[in-house]
Backbone as ProteinMPNN parsed JSONL, in Angstrom:
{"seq_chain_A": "XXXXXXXXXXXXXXXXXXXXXXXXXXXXXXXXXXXXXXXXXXXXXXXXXXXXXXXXXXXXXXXXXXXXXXXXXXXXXXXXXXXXXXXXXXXXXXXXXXXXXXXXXXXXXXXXXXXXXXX", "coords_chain_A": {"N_chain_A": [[0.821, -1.201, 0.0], [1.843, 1.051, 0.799], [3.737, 1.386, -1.151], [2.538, 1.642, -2.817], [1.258, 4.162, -3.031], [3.587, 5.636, -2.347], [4.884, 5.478, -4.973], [2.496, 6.345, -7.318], [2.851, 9.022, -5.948], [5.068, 10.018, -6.979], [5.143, 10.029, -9.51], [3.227, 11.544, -10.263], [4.325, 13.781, -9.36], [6.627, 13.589, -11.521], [5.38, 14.298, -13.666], [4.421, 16.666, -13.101], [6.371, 18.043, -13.108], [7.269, 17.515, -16.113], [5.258, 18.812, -17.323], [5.938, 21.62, -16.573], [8.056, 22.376, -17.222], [7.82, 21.728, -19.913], [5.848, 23.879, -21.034], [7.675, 26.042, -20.082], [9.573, 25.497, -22.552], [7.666, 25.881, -24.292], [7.204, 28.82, -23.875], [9.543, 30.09, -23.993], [9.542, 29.601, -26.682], [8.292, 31.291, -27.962], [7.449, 34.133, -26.489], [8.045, 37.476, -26.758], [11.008, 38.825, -26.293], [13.787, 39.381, -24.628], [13.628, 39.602, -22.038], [11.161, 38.571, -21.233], [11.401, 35.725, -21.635], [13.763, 35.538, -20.462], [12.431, 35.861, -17.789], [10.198, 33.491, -18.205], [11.508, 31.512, -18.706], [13.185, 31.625, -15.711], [10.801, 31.065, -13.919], [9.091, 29.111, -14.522], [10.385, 27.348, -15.359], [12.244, 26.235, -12.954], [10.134, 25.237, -11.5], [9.793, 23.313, -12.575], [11.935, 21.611, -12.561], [12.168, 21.344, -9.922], [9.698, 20.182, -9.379], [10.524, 17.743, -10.637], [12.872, 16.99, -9.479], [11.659, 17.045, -6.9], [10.595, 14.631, -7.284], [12.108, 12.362, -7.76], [13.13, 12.074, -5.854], [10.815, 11.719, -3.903], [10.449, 9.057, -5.181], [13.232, 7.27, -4.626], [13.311, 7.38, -1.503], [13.838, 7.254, 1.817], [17.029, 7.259, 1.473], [20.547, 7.947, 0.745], [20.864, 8.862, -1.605], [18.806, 10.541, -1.637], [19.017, 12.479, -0.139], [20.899, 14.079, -1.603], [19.524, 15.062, -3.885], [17.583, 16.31, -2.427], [19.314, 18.576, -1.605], [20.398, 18.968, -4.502], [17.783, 20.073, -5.088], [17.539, 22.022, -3.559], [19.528, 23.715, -4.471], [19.12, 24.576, -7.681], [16.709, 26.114, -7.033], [18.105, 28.354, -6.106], [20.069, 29.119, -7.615], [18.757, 29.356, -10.691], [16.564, 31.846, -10.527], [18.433, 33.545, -10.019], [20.134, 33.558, -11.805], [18.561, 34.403, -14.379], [17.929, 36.729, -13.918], [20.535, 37.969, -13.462], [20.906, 37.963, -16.482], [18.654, 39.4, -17.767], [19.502, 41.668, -16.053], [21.953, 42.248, -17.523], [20.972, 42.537, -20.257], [19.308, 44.635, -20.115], [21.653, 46.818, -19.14], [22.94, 46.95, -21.243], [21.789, 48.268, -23.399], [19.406, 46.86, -24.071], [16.293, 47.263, -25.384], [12.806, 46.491, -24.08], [10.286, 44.897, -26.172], [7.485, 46.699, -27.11], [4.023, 46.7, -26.697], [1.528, 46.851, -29.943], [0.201, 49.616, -31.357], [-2.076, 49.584, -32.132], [-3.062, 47.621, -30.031], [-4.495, 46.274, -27.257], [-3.623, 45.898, -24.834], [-1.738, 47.988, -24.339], [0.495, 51.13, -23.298], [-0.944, 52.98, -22.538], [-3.907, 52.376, -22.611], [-3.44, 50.898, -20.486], [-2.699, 52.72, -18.167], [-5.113, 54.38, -18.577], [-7.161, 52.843, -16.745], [-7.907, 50.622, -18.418], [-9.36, 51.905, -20.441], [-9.681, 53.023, -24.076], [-8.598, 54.929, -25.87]], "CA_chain_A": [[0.0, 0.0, 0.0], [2.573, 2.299, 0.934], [4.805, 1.336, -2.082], [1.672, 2.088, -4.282], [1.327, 5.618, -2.79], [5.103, 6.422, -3.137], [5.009, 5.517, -6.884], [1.744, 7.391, -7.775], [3.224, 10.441, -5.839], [6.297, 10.408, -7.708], [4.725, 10.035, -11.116], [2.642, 12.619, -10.212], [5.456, 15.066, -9.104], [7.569, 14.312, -12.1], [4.52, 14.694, -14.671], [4.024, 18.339, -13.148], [7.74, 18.522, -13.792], [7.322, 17.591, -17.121], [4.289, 19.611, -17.905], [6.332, 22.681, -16.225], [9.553, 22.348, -18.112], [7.185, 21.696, -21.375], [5.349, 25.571, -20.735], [8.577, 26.734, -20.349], [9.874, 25.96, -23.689], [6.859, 27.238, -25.066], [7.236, 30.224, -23.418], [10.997, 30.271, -24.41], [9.994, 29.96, -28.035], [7.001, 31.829, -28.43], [7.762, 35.364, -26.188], [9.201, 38.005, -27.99], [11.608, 39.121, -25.385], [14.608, 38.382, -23.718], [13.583, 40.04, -20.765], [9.621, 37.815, -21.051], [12.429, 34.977, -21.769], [13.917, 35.146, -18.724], [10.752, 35.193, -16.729], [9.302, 32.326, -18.097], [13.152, 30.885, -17.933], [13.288, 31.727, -14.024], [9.716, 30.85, -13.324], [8.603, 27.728, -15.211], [11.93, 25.846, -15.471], [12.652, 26.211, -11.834], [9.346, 24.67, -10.852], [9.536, 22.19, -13.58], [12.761, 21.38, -11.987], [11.663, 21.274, -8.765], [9.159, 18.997, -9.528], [10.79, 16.374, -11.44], [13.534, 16.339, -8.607], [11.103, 15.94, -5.717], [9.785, 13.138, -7.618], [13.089, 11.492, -7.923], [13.832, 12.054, -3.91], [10.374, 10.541, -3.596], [10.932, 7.567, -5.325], [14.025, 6.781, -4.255], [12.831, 7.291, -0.091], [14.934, 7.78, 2.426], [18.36, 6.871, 0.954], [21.833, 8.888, 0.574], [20.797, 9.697, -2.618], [18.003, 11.812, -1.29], [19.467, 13.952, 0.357], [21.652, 14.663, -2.665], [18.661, 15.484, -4.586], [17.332, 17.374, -1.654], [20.192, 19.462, -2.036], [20.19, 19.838, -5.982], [16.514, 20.91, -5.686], [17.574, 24.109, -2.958], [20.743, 24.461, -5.752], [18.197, 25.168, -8.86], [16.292, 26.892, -6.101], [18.68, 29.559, -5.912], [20.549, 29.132, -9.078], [18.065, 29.602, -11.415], [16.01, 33.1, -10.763], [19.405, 34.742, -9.831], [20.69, 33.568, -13.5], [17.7, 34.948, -15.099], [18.288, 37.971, -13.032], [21.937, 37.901, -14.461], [20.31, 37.693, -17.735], [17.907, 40.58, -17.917], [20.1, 42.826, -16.14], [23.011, 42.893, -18.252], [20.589, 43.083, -21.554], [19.353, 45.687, -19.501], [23.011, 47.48, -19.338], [23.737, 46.833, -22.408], [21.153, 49.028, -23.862], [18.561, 46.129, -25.175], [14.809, 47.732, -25.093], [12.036, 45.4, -24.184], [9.112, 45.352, -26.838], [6.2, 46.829, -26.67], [2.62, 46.368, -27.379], [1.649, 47.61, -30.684], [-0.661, 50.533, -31.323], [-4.002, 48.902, -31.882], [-3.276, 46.536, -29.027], [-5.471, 46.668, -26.166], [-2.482, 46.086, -23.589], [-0.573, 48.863, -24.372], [0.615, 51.119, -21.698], [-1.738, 54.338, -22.756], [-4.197, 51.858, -22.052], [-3.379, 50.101, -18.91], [-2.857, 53.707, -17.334], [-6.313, 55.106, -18.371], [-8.044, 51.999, -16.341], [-8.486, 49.97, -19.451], [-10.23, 52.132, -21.964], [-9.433, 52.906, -25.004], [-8.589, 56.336, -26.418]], "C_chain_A": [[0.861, 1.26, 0.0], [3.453, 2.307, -0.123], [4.095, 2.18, -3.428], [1.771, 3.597, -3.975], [2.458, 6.055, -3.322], [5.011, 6.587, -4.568], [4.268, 6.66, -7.464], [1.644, 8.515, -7.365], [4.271, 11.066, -6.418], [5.783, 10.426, -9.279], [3.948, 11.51, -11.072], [3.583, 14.021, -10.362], [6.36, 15.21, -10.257], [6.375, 14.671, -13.58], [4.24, 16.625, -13.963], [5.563, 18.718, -13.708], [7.879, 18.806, -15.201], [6.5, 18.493, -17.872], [5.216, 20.928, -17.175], [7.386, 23.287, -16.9], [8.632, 22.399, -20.055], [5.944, 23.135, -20.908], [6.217, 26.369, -21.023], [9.545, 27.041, -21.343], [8.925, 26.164, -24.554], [7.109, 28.595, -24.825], [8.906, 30.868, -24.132], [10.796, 30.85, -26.014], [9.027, 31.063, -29.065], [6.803, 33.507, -27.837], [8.938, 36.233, -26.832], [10.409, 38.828, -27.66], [12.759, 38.924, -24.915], [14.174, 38.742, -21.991], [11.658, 39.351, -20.207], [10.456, 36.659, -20.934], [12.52, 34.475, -20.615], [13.296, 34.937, -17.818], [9.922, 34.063, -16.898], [10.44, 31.236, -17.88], [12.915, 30.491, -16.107], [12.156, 31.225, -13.645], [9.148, 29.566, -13.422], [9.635, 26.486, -15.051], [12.281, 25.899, -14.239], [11.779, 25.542, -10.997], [9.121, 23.354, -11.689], [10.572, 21.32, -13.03], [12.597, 20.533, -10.756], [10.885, 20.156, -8.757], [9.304, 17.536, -9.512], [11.692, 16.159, -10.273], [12.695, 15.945, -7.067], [10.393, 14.917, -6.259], [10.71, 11.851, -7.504], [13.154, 11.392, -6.173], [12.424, 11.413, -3.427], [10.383, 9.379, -3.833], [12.117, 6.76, -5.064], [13.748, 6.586, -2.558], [14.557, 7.601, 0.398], [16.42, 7.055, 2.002], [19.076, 8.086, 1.03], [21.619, 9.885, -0.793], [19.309, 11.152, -2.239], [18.542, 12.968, -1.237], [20.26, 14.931, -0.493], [20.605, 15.403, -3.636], [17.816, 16.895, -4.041], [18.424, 19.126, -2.088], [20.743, 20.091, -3.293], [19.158, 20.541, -5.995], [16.964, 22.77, -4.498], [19.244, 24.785, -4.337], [19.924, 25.465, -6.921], [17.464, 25.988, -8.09], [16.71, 28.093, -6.194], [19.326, 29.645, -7.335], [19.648, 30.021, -10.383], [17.211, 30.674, -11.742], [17.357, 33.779, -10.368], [20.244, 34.466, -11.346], [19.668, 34.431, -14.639], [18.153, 36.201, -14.391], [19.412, 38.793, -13.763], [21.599, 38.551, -15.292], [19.766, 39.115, -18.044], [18.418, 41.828, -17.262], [21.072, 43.318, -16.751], [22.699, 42.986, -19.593], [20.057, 44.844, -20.788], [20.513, 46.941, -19.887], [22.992, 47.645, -20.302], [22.736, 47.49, -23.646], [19.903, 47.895, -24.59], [17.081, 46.726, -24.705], [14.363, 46.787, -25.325], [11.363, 45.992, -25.464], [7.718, 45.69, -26.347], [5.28, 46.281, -27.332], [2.793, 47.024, -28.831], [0.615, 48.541, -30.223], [-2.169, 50.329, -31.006], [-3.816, 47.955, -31.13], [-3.631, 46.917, -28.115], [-4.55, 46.358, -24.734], [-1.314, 46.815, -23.626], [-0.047, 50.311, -23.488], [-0.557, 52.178, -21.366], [-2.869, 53.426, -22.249], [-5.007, 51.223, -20.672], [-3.328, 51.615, -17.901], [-4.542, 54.769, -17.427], [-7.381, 54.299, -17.325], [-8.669, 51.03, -17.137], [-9.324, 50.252, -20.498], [-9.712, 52.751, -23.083], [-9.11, 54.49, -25.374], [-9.233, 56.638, -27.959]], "O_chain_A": [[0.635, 2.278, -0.655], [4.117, 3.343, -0.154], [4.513, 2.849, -4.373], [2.432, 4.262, -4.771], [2.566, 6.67, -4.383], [5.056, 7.642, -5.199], [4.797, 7.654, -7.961], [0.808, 9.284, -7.84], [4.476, 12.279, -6.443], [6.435, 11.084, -10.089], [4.179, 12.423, -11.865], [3.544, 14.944, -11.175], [6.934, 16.283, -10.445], [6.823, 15.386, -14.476], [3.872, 17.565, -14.667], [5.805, 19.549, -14.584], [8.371, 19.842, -15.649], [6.892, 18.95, -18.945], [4.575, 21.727, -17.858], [7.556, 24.49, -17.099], [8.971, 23.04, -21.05], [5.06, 22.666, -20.192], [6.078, 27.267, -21.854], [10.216, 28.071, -21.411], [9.24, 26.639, -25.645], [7.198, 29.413, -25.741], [9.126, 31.97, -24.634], [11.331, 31.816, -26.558], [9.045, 31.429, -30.24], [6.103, 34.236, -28.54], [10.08, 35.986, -27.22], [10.901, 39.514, -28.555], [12.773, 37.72, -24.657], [14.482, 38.081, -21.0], [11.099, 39.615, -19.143], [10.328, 36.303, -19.762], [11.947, 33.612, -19.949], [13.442, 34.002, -17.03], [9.113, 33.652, -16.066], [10.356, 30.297, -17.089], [12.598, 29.451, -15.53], [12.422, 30.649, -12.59], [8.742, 28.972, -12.422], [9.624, 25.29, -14.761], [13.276, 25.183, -14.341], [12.187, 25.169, -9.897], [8.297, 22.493, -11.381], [10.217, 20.143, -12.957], [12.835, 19.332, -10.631], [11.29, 19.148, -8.178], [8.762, 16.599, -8.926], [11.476, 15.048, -9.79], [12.927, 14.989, -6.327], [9.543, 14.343, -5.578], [10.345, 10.701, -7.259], [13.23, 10.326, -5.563], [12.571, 10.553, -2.558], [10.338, 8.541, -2.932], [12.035, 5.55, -5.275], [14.015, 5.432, -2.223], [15.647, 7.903, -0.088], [16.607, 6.012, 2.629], [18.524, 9.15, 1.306], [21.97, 11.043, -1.019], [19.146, 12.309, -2.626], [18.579, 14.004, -1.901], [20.356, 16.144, -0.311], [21.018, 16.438, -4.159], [17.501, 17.938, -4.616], [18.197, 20.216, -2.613], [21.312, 21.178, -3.389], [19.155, 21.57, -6.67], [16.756, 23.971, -4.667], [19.647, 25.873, -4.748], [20.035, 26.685, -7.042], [17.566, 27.085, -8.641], [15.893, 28.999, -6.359], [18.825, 30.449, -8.122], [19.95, 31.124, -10.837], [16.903, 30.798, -12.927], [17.185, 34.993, -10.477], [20.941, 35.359, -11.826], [20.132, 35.007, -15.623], [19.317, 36.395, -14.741], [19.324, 39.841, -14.403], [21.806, 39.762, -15.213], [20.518, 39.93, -18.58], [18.017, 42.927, -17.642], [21.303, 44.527, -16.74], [23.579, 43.374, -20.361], [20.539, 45.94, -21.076], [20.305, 47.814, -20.729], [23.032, 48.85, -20.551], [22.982, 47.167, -24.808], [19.522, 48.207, -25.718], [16.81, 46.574, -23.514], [14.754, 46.026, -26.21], [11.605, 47.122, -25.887], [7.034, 45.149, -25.478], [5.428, 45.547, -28.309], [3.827, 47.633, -29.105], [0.132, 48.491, -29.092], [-2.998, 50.675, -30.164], [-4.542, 47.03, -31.492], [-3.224, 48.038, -27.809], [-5.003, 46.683, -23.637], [-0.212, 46.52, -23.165], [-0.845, 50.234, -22.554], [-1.057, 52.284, -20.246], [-2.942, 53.669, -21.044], [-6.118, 51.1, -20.155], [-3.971, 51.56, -16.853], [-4.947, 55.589, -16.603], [-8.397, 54.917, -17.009], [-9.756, 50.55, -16.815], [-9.888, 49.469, -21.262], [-8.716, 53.261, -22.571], [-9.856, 55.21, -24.71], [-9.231, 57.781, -28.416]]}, "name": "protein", "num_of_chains": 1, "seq": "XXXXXXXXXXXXXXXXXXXXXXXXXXXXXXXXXXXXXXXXXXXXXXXXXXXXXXXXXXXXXXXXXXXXXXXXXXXXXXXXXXXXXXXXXXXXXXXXXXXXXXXXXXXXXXXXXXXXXXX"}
């Protein structure tokens, strides 16, 4: 009983992994950004991450290797939004302008500062 649980909590944990990591290269290939990039970079792939390794540290149980896993998942933990970070501040520096909305787009900033209506 308890073997069945472990399993179908680890399948579980690394299918969100996989569905988290698969978002994130949508998001990778489909934002037009480096600085949207990085946010779906830092945000998606770090929980996709996350995922798939507490799935591995559950299915393995308490073993040596846990704890190793334990300790990769606080690595990507920290790793991973301070690289994006990295990332978007030295396009930043380096003079790269995000994109904007276009004109006739209804999320553009004229917009978002009137309260959402339209000019």
């Amino acid at each position: 009983m308890i073997e069945t649980l472990r399993f179908w909590a680890a399948v579980a944990l690394l299918g969100l992994g996989v569905f988290f990591t698969f978002v994130s290269t949508v998001g990778i290939l489909r934002l037009p950004d480096i600085y949207s990039r990085a946010h779906t970079a830092s945000q998606t792939d770090t929980l996709g991450a996350g995922f798939a390794l507490a799935g591995v540290a559950v299915a393995f149980g308490w073993r040596n290797v846990t704890v190793y896993t334990v300790l990769l998942l606080f690595f990507v933990f920290v790793t991973n939004p301070t690289a994006a970070h990295a990332i978007a501040r030295s396009a930043a520096e380096t003079g790269v302008e995000p994109l904007l909305a276009d004109e006739g787009d209804e999320t553009d900033a004229e917009t978002v500062a009137d309260g959402g209506e339209k000019r």
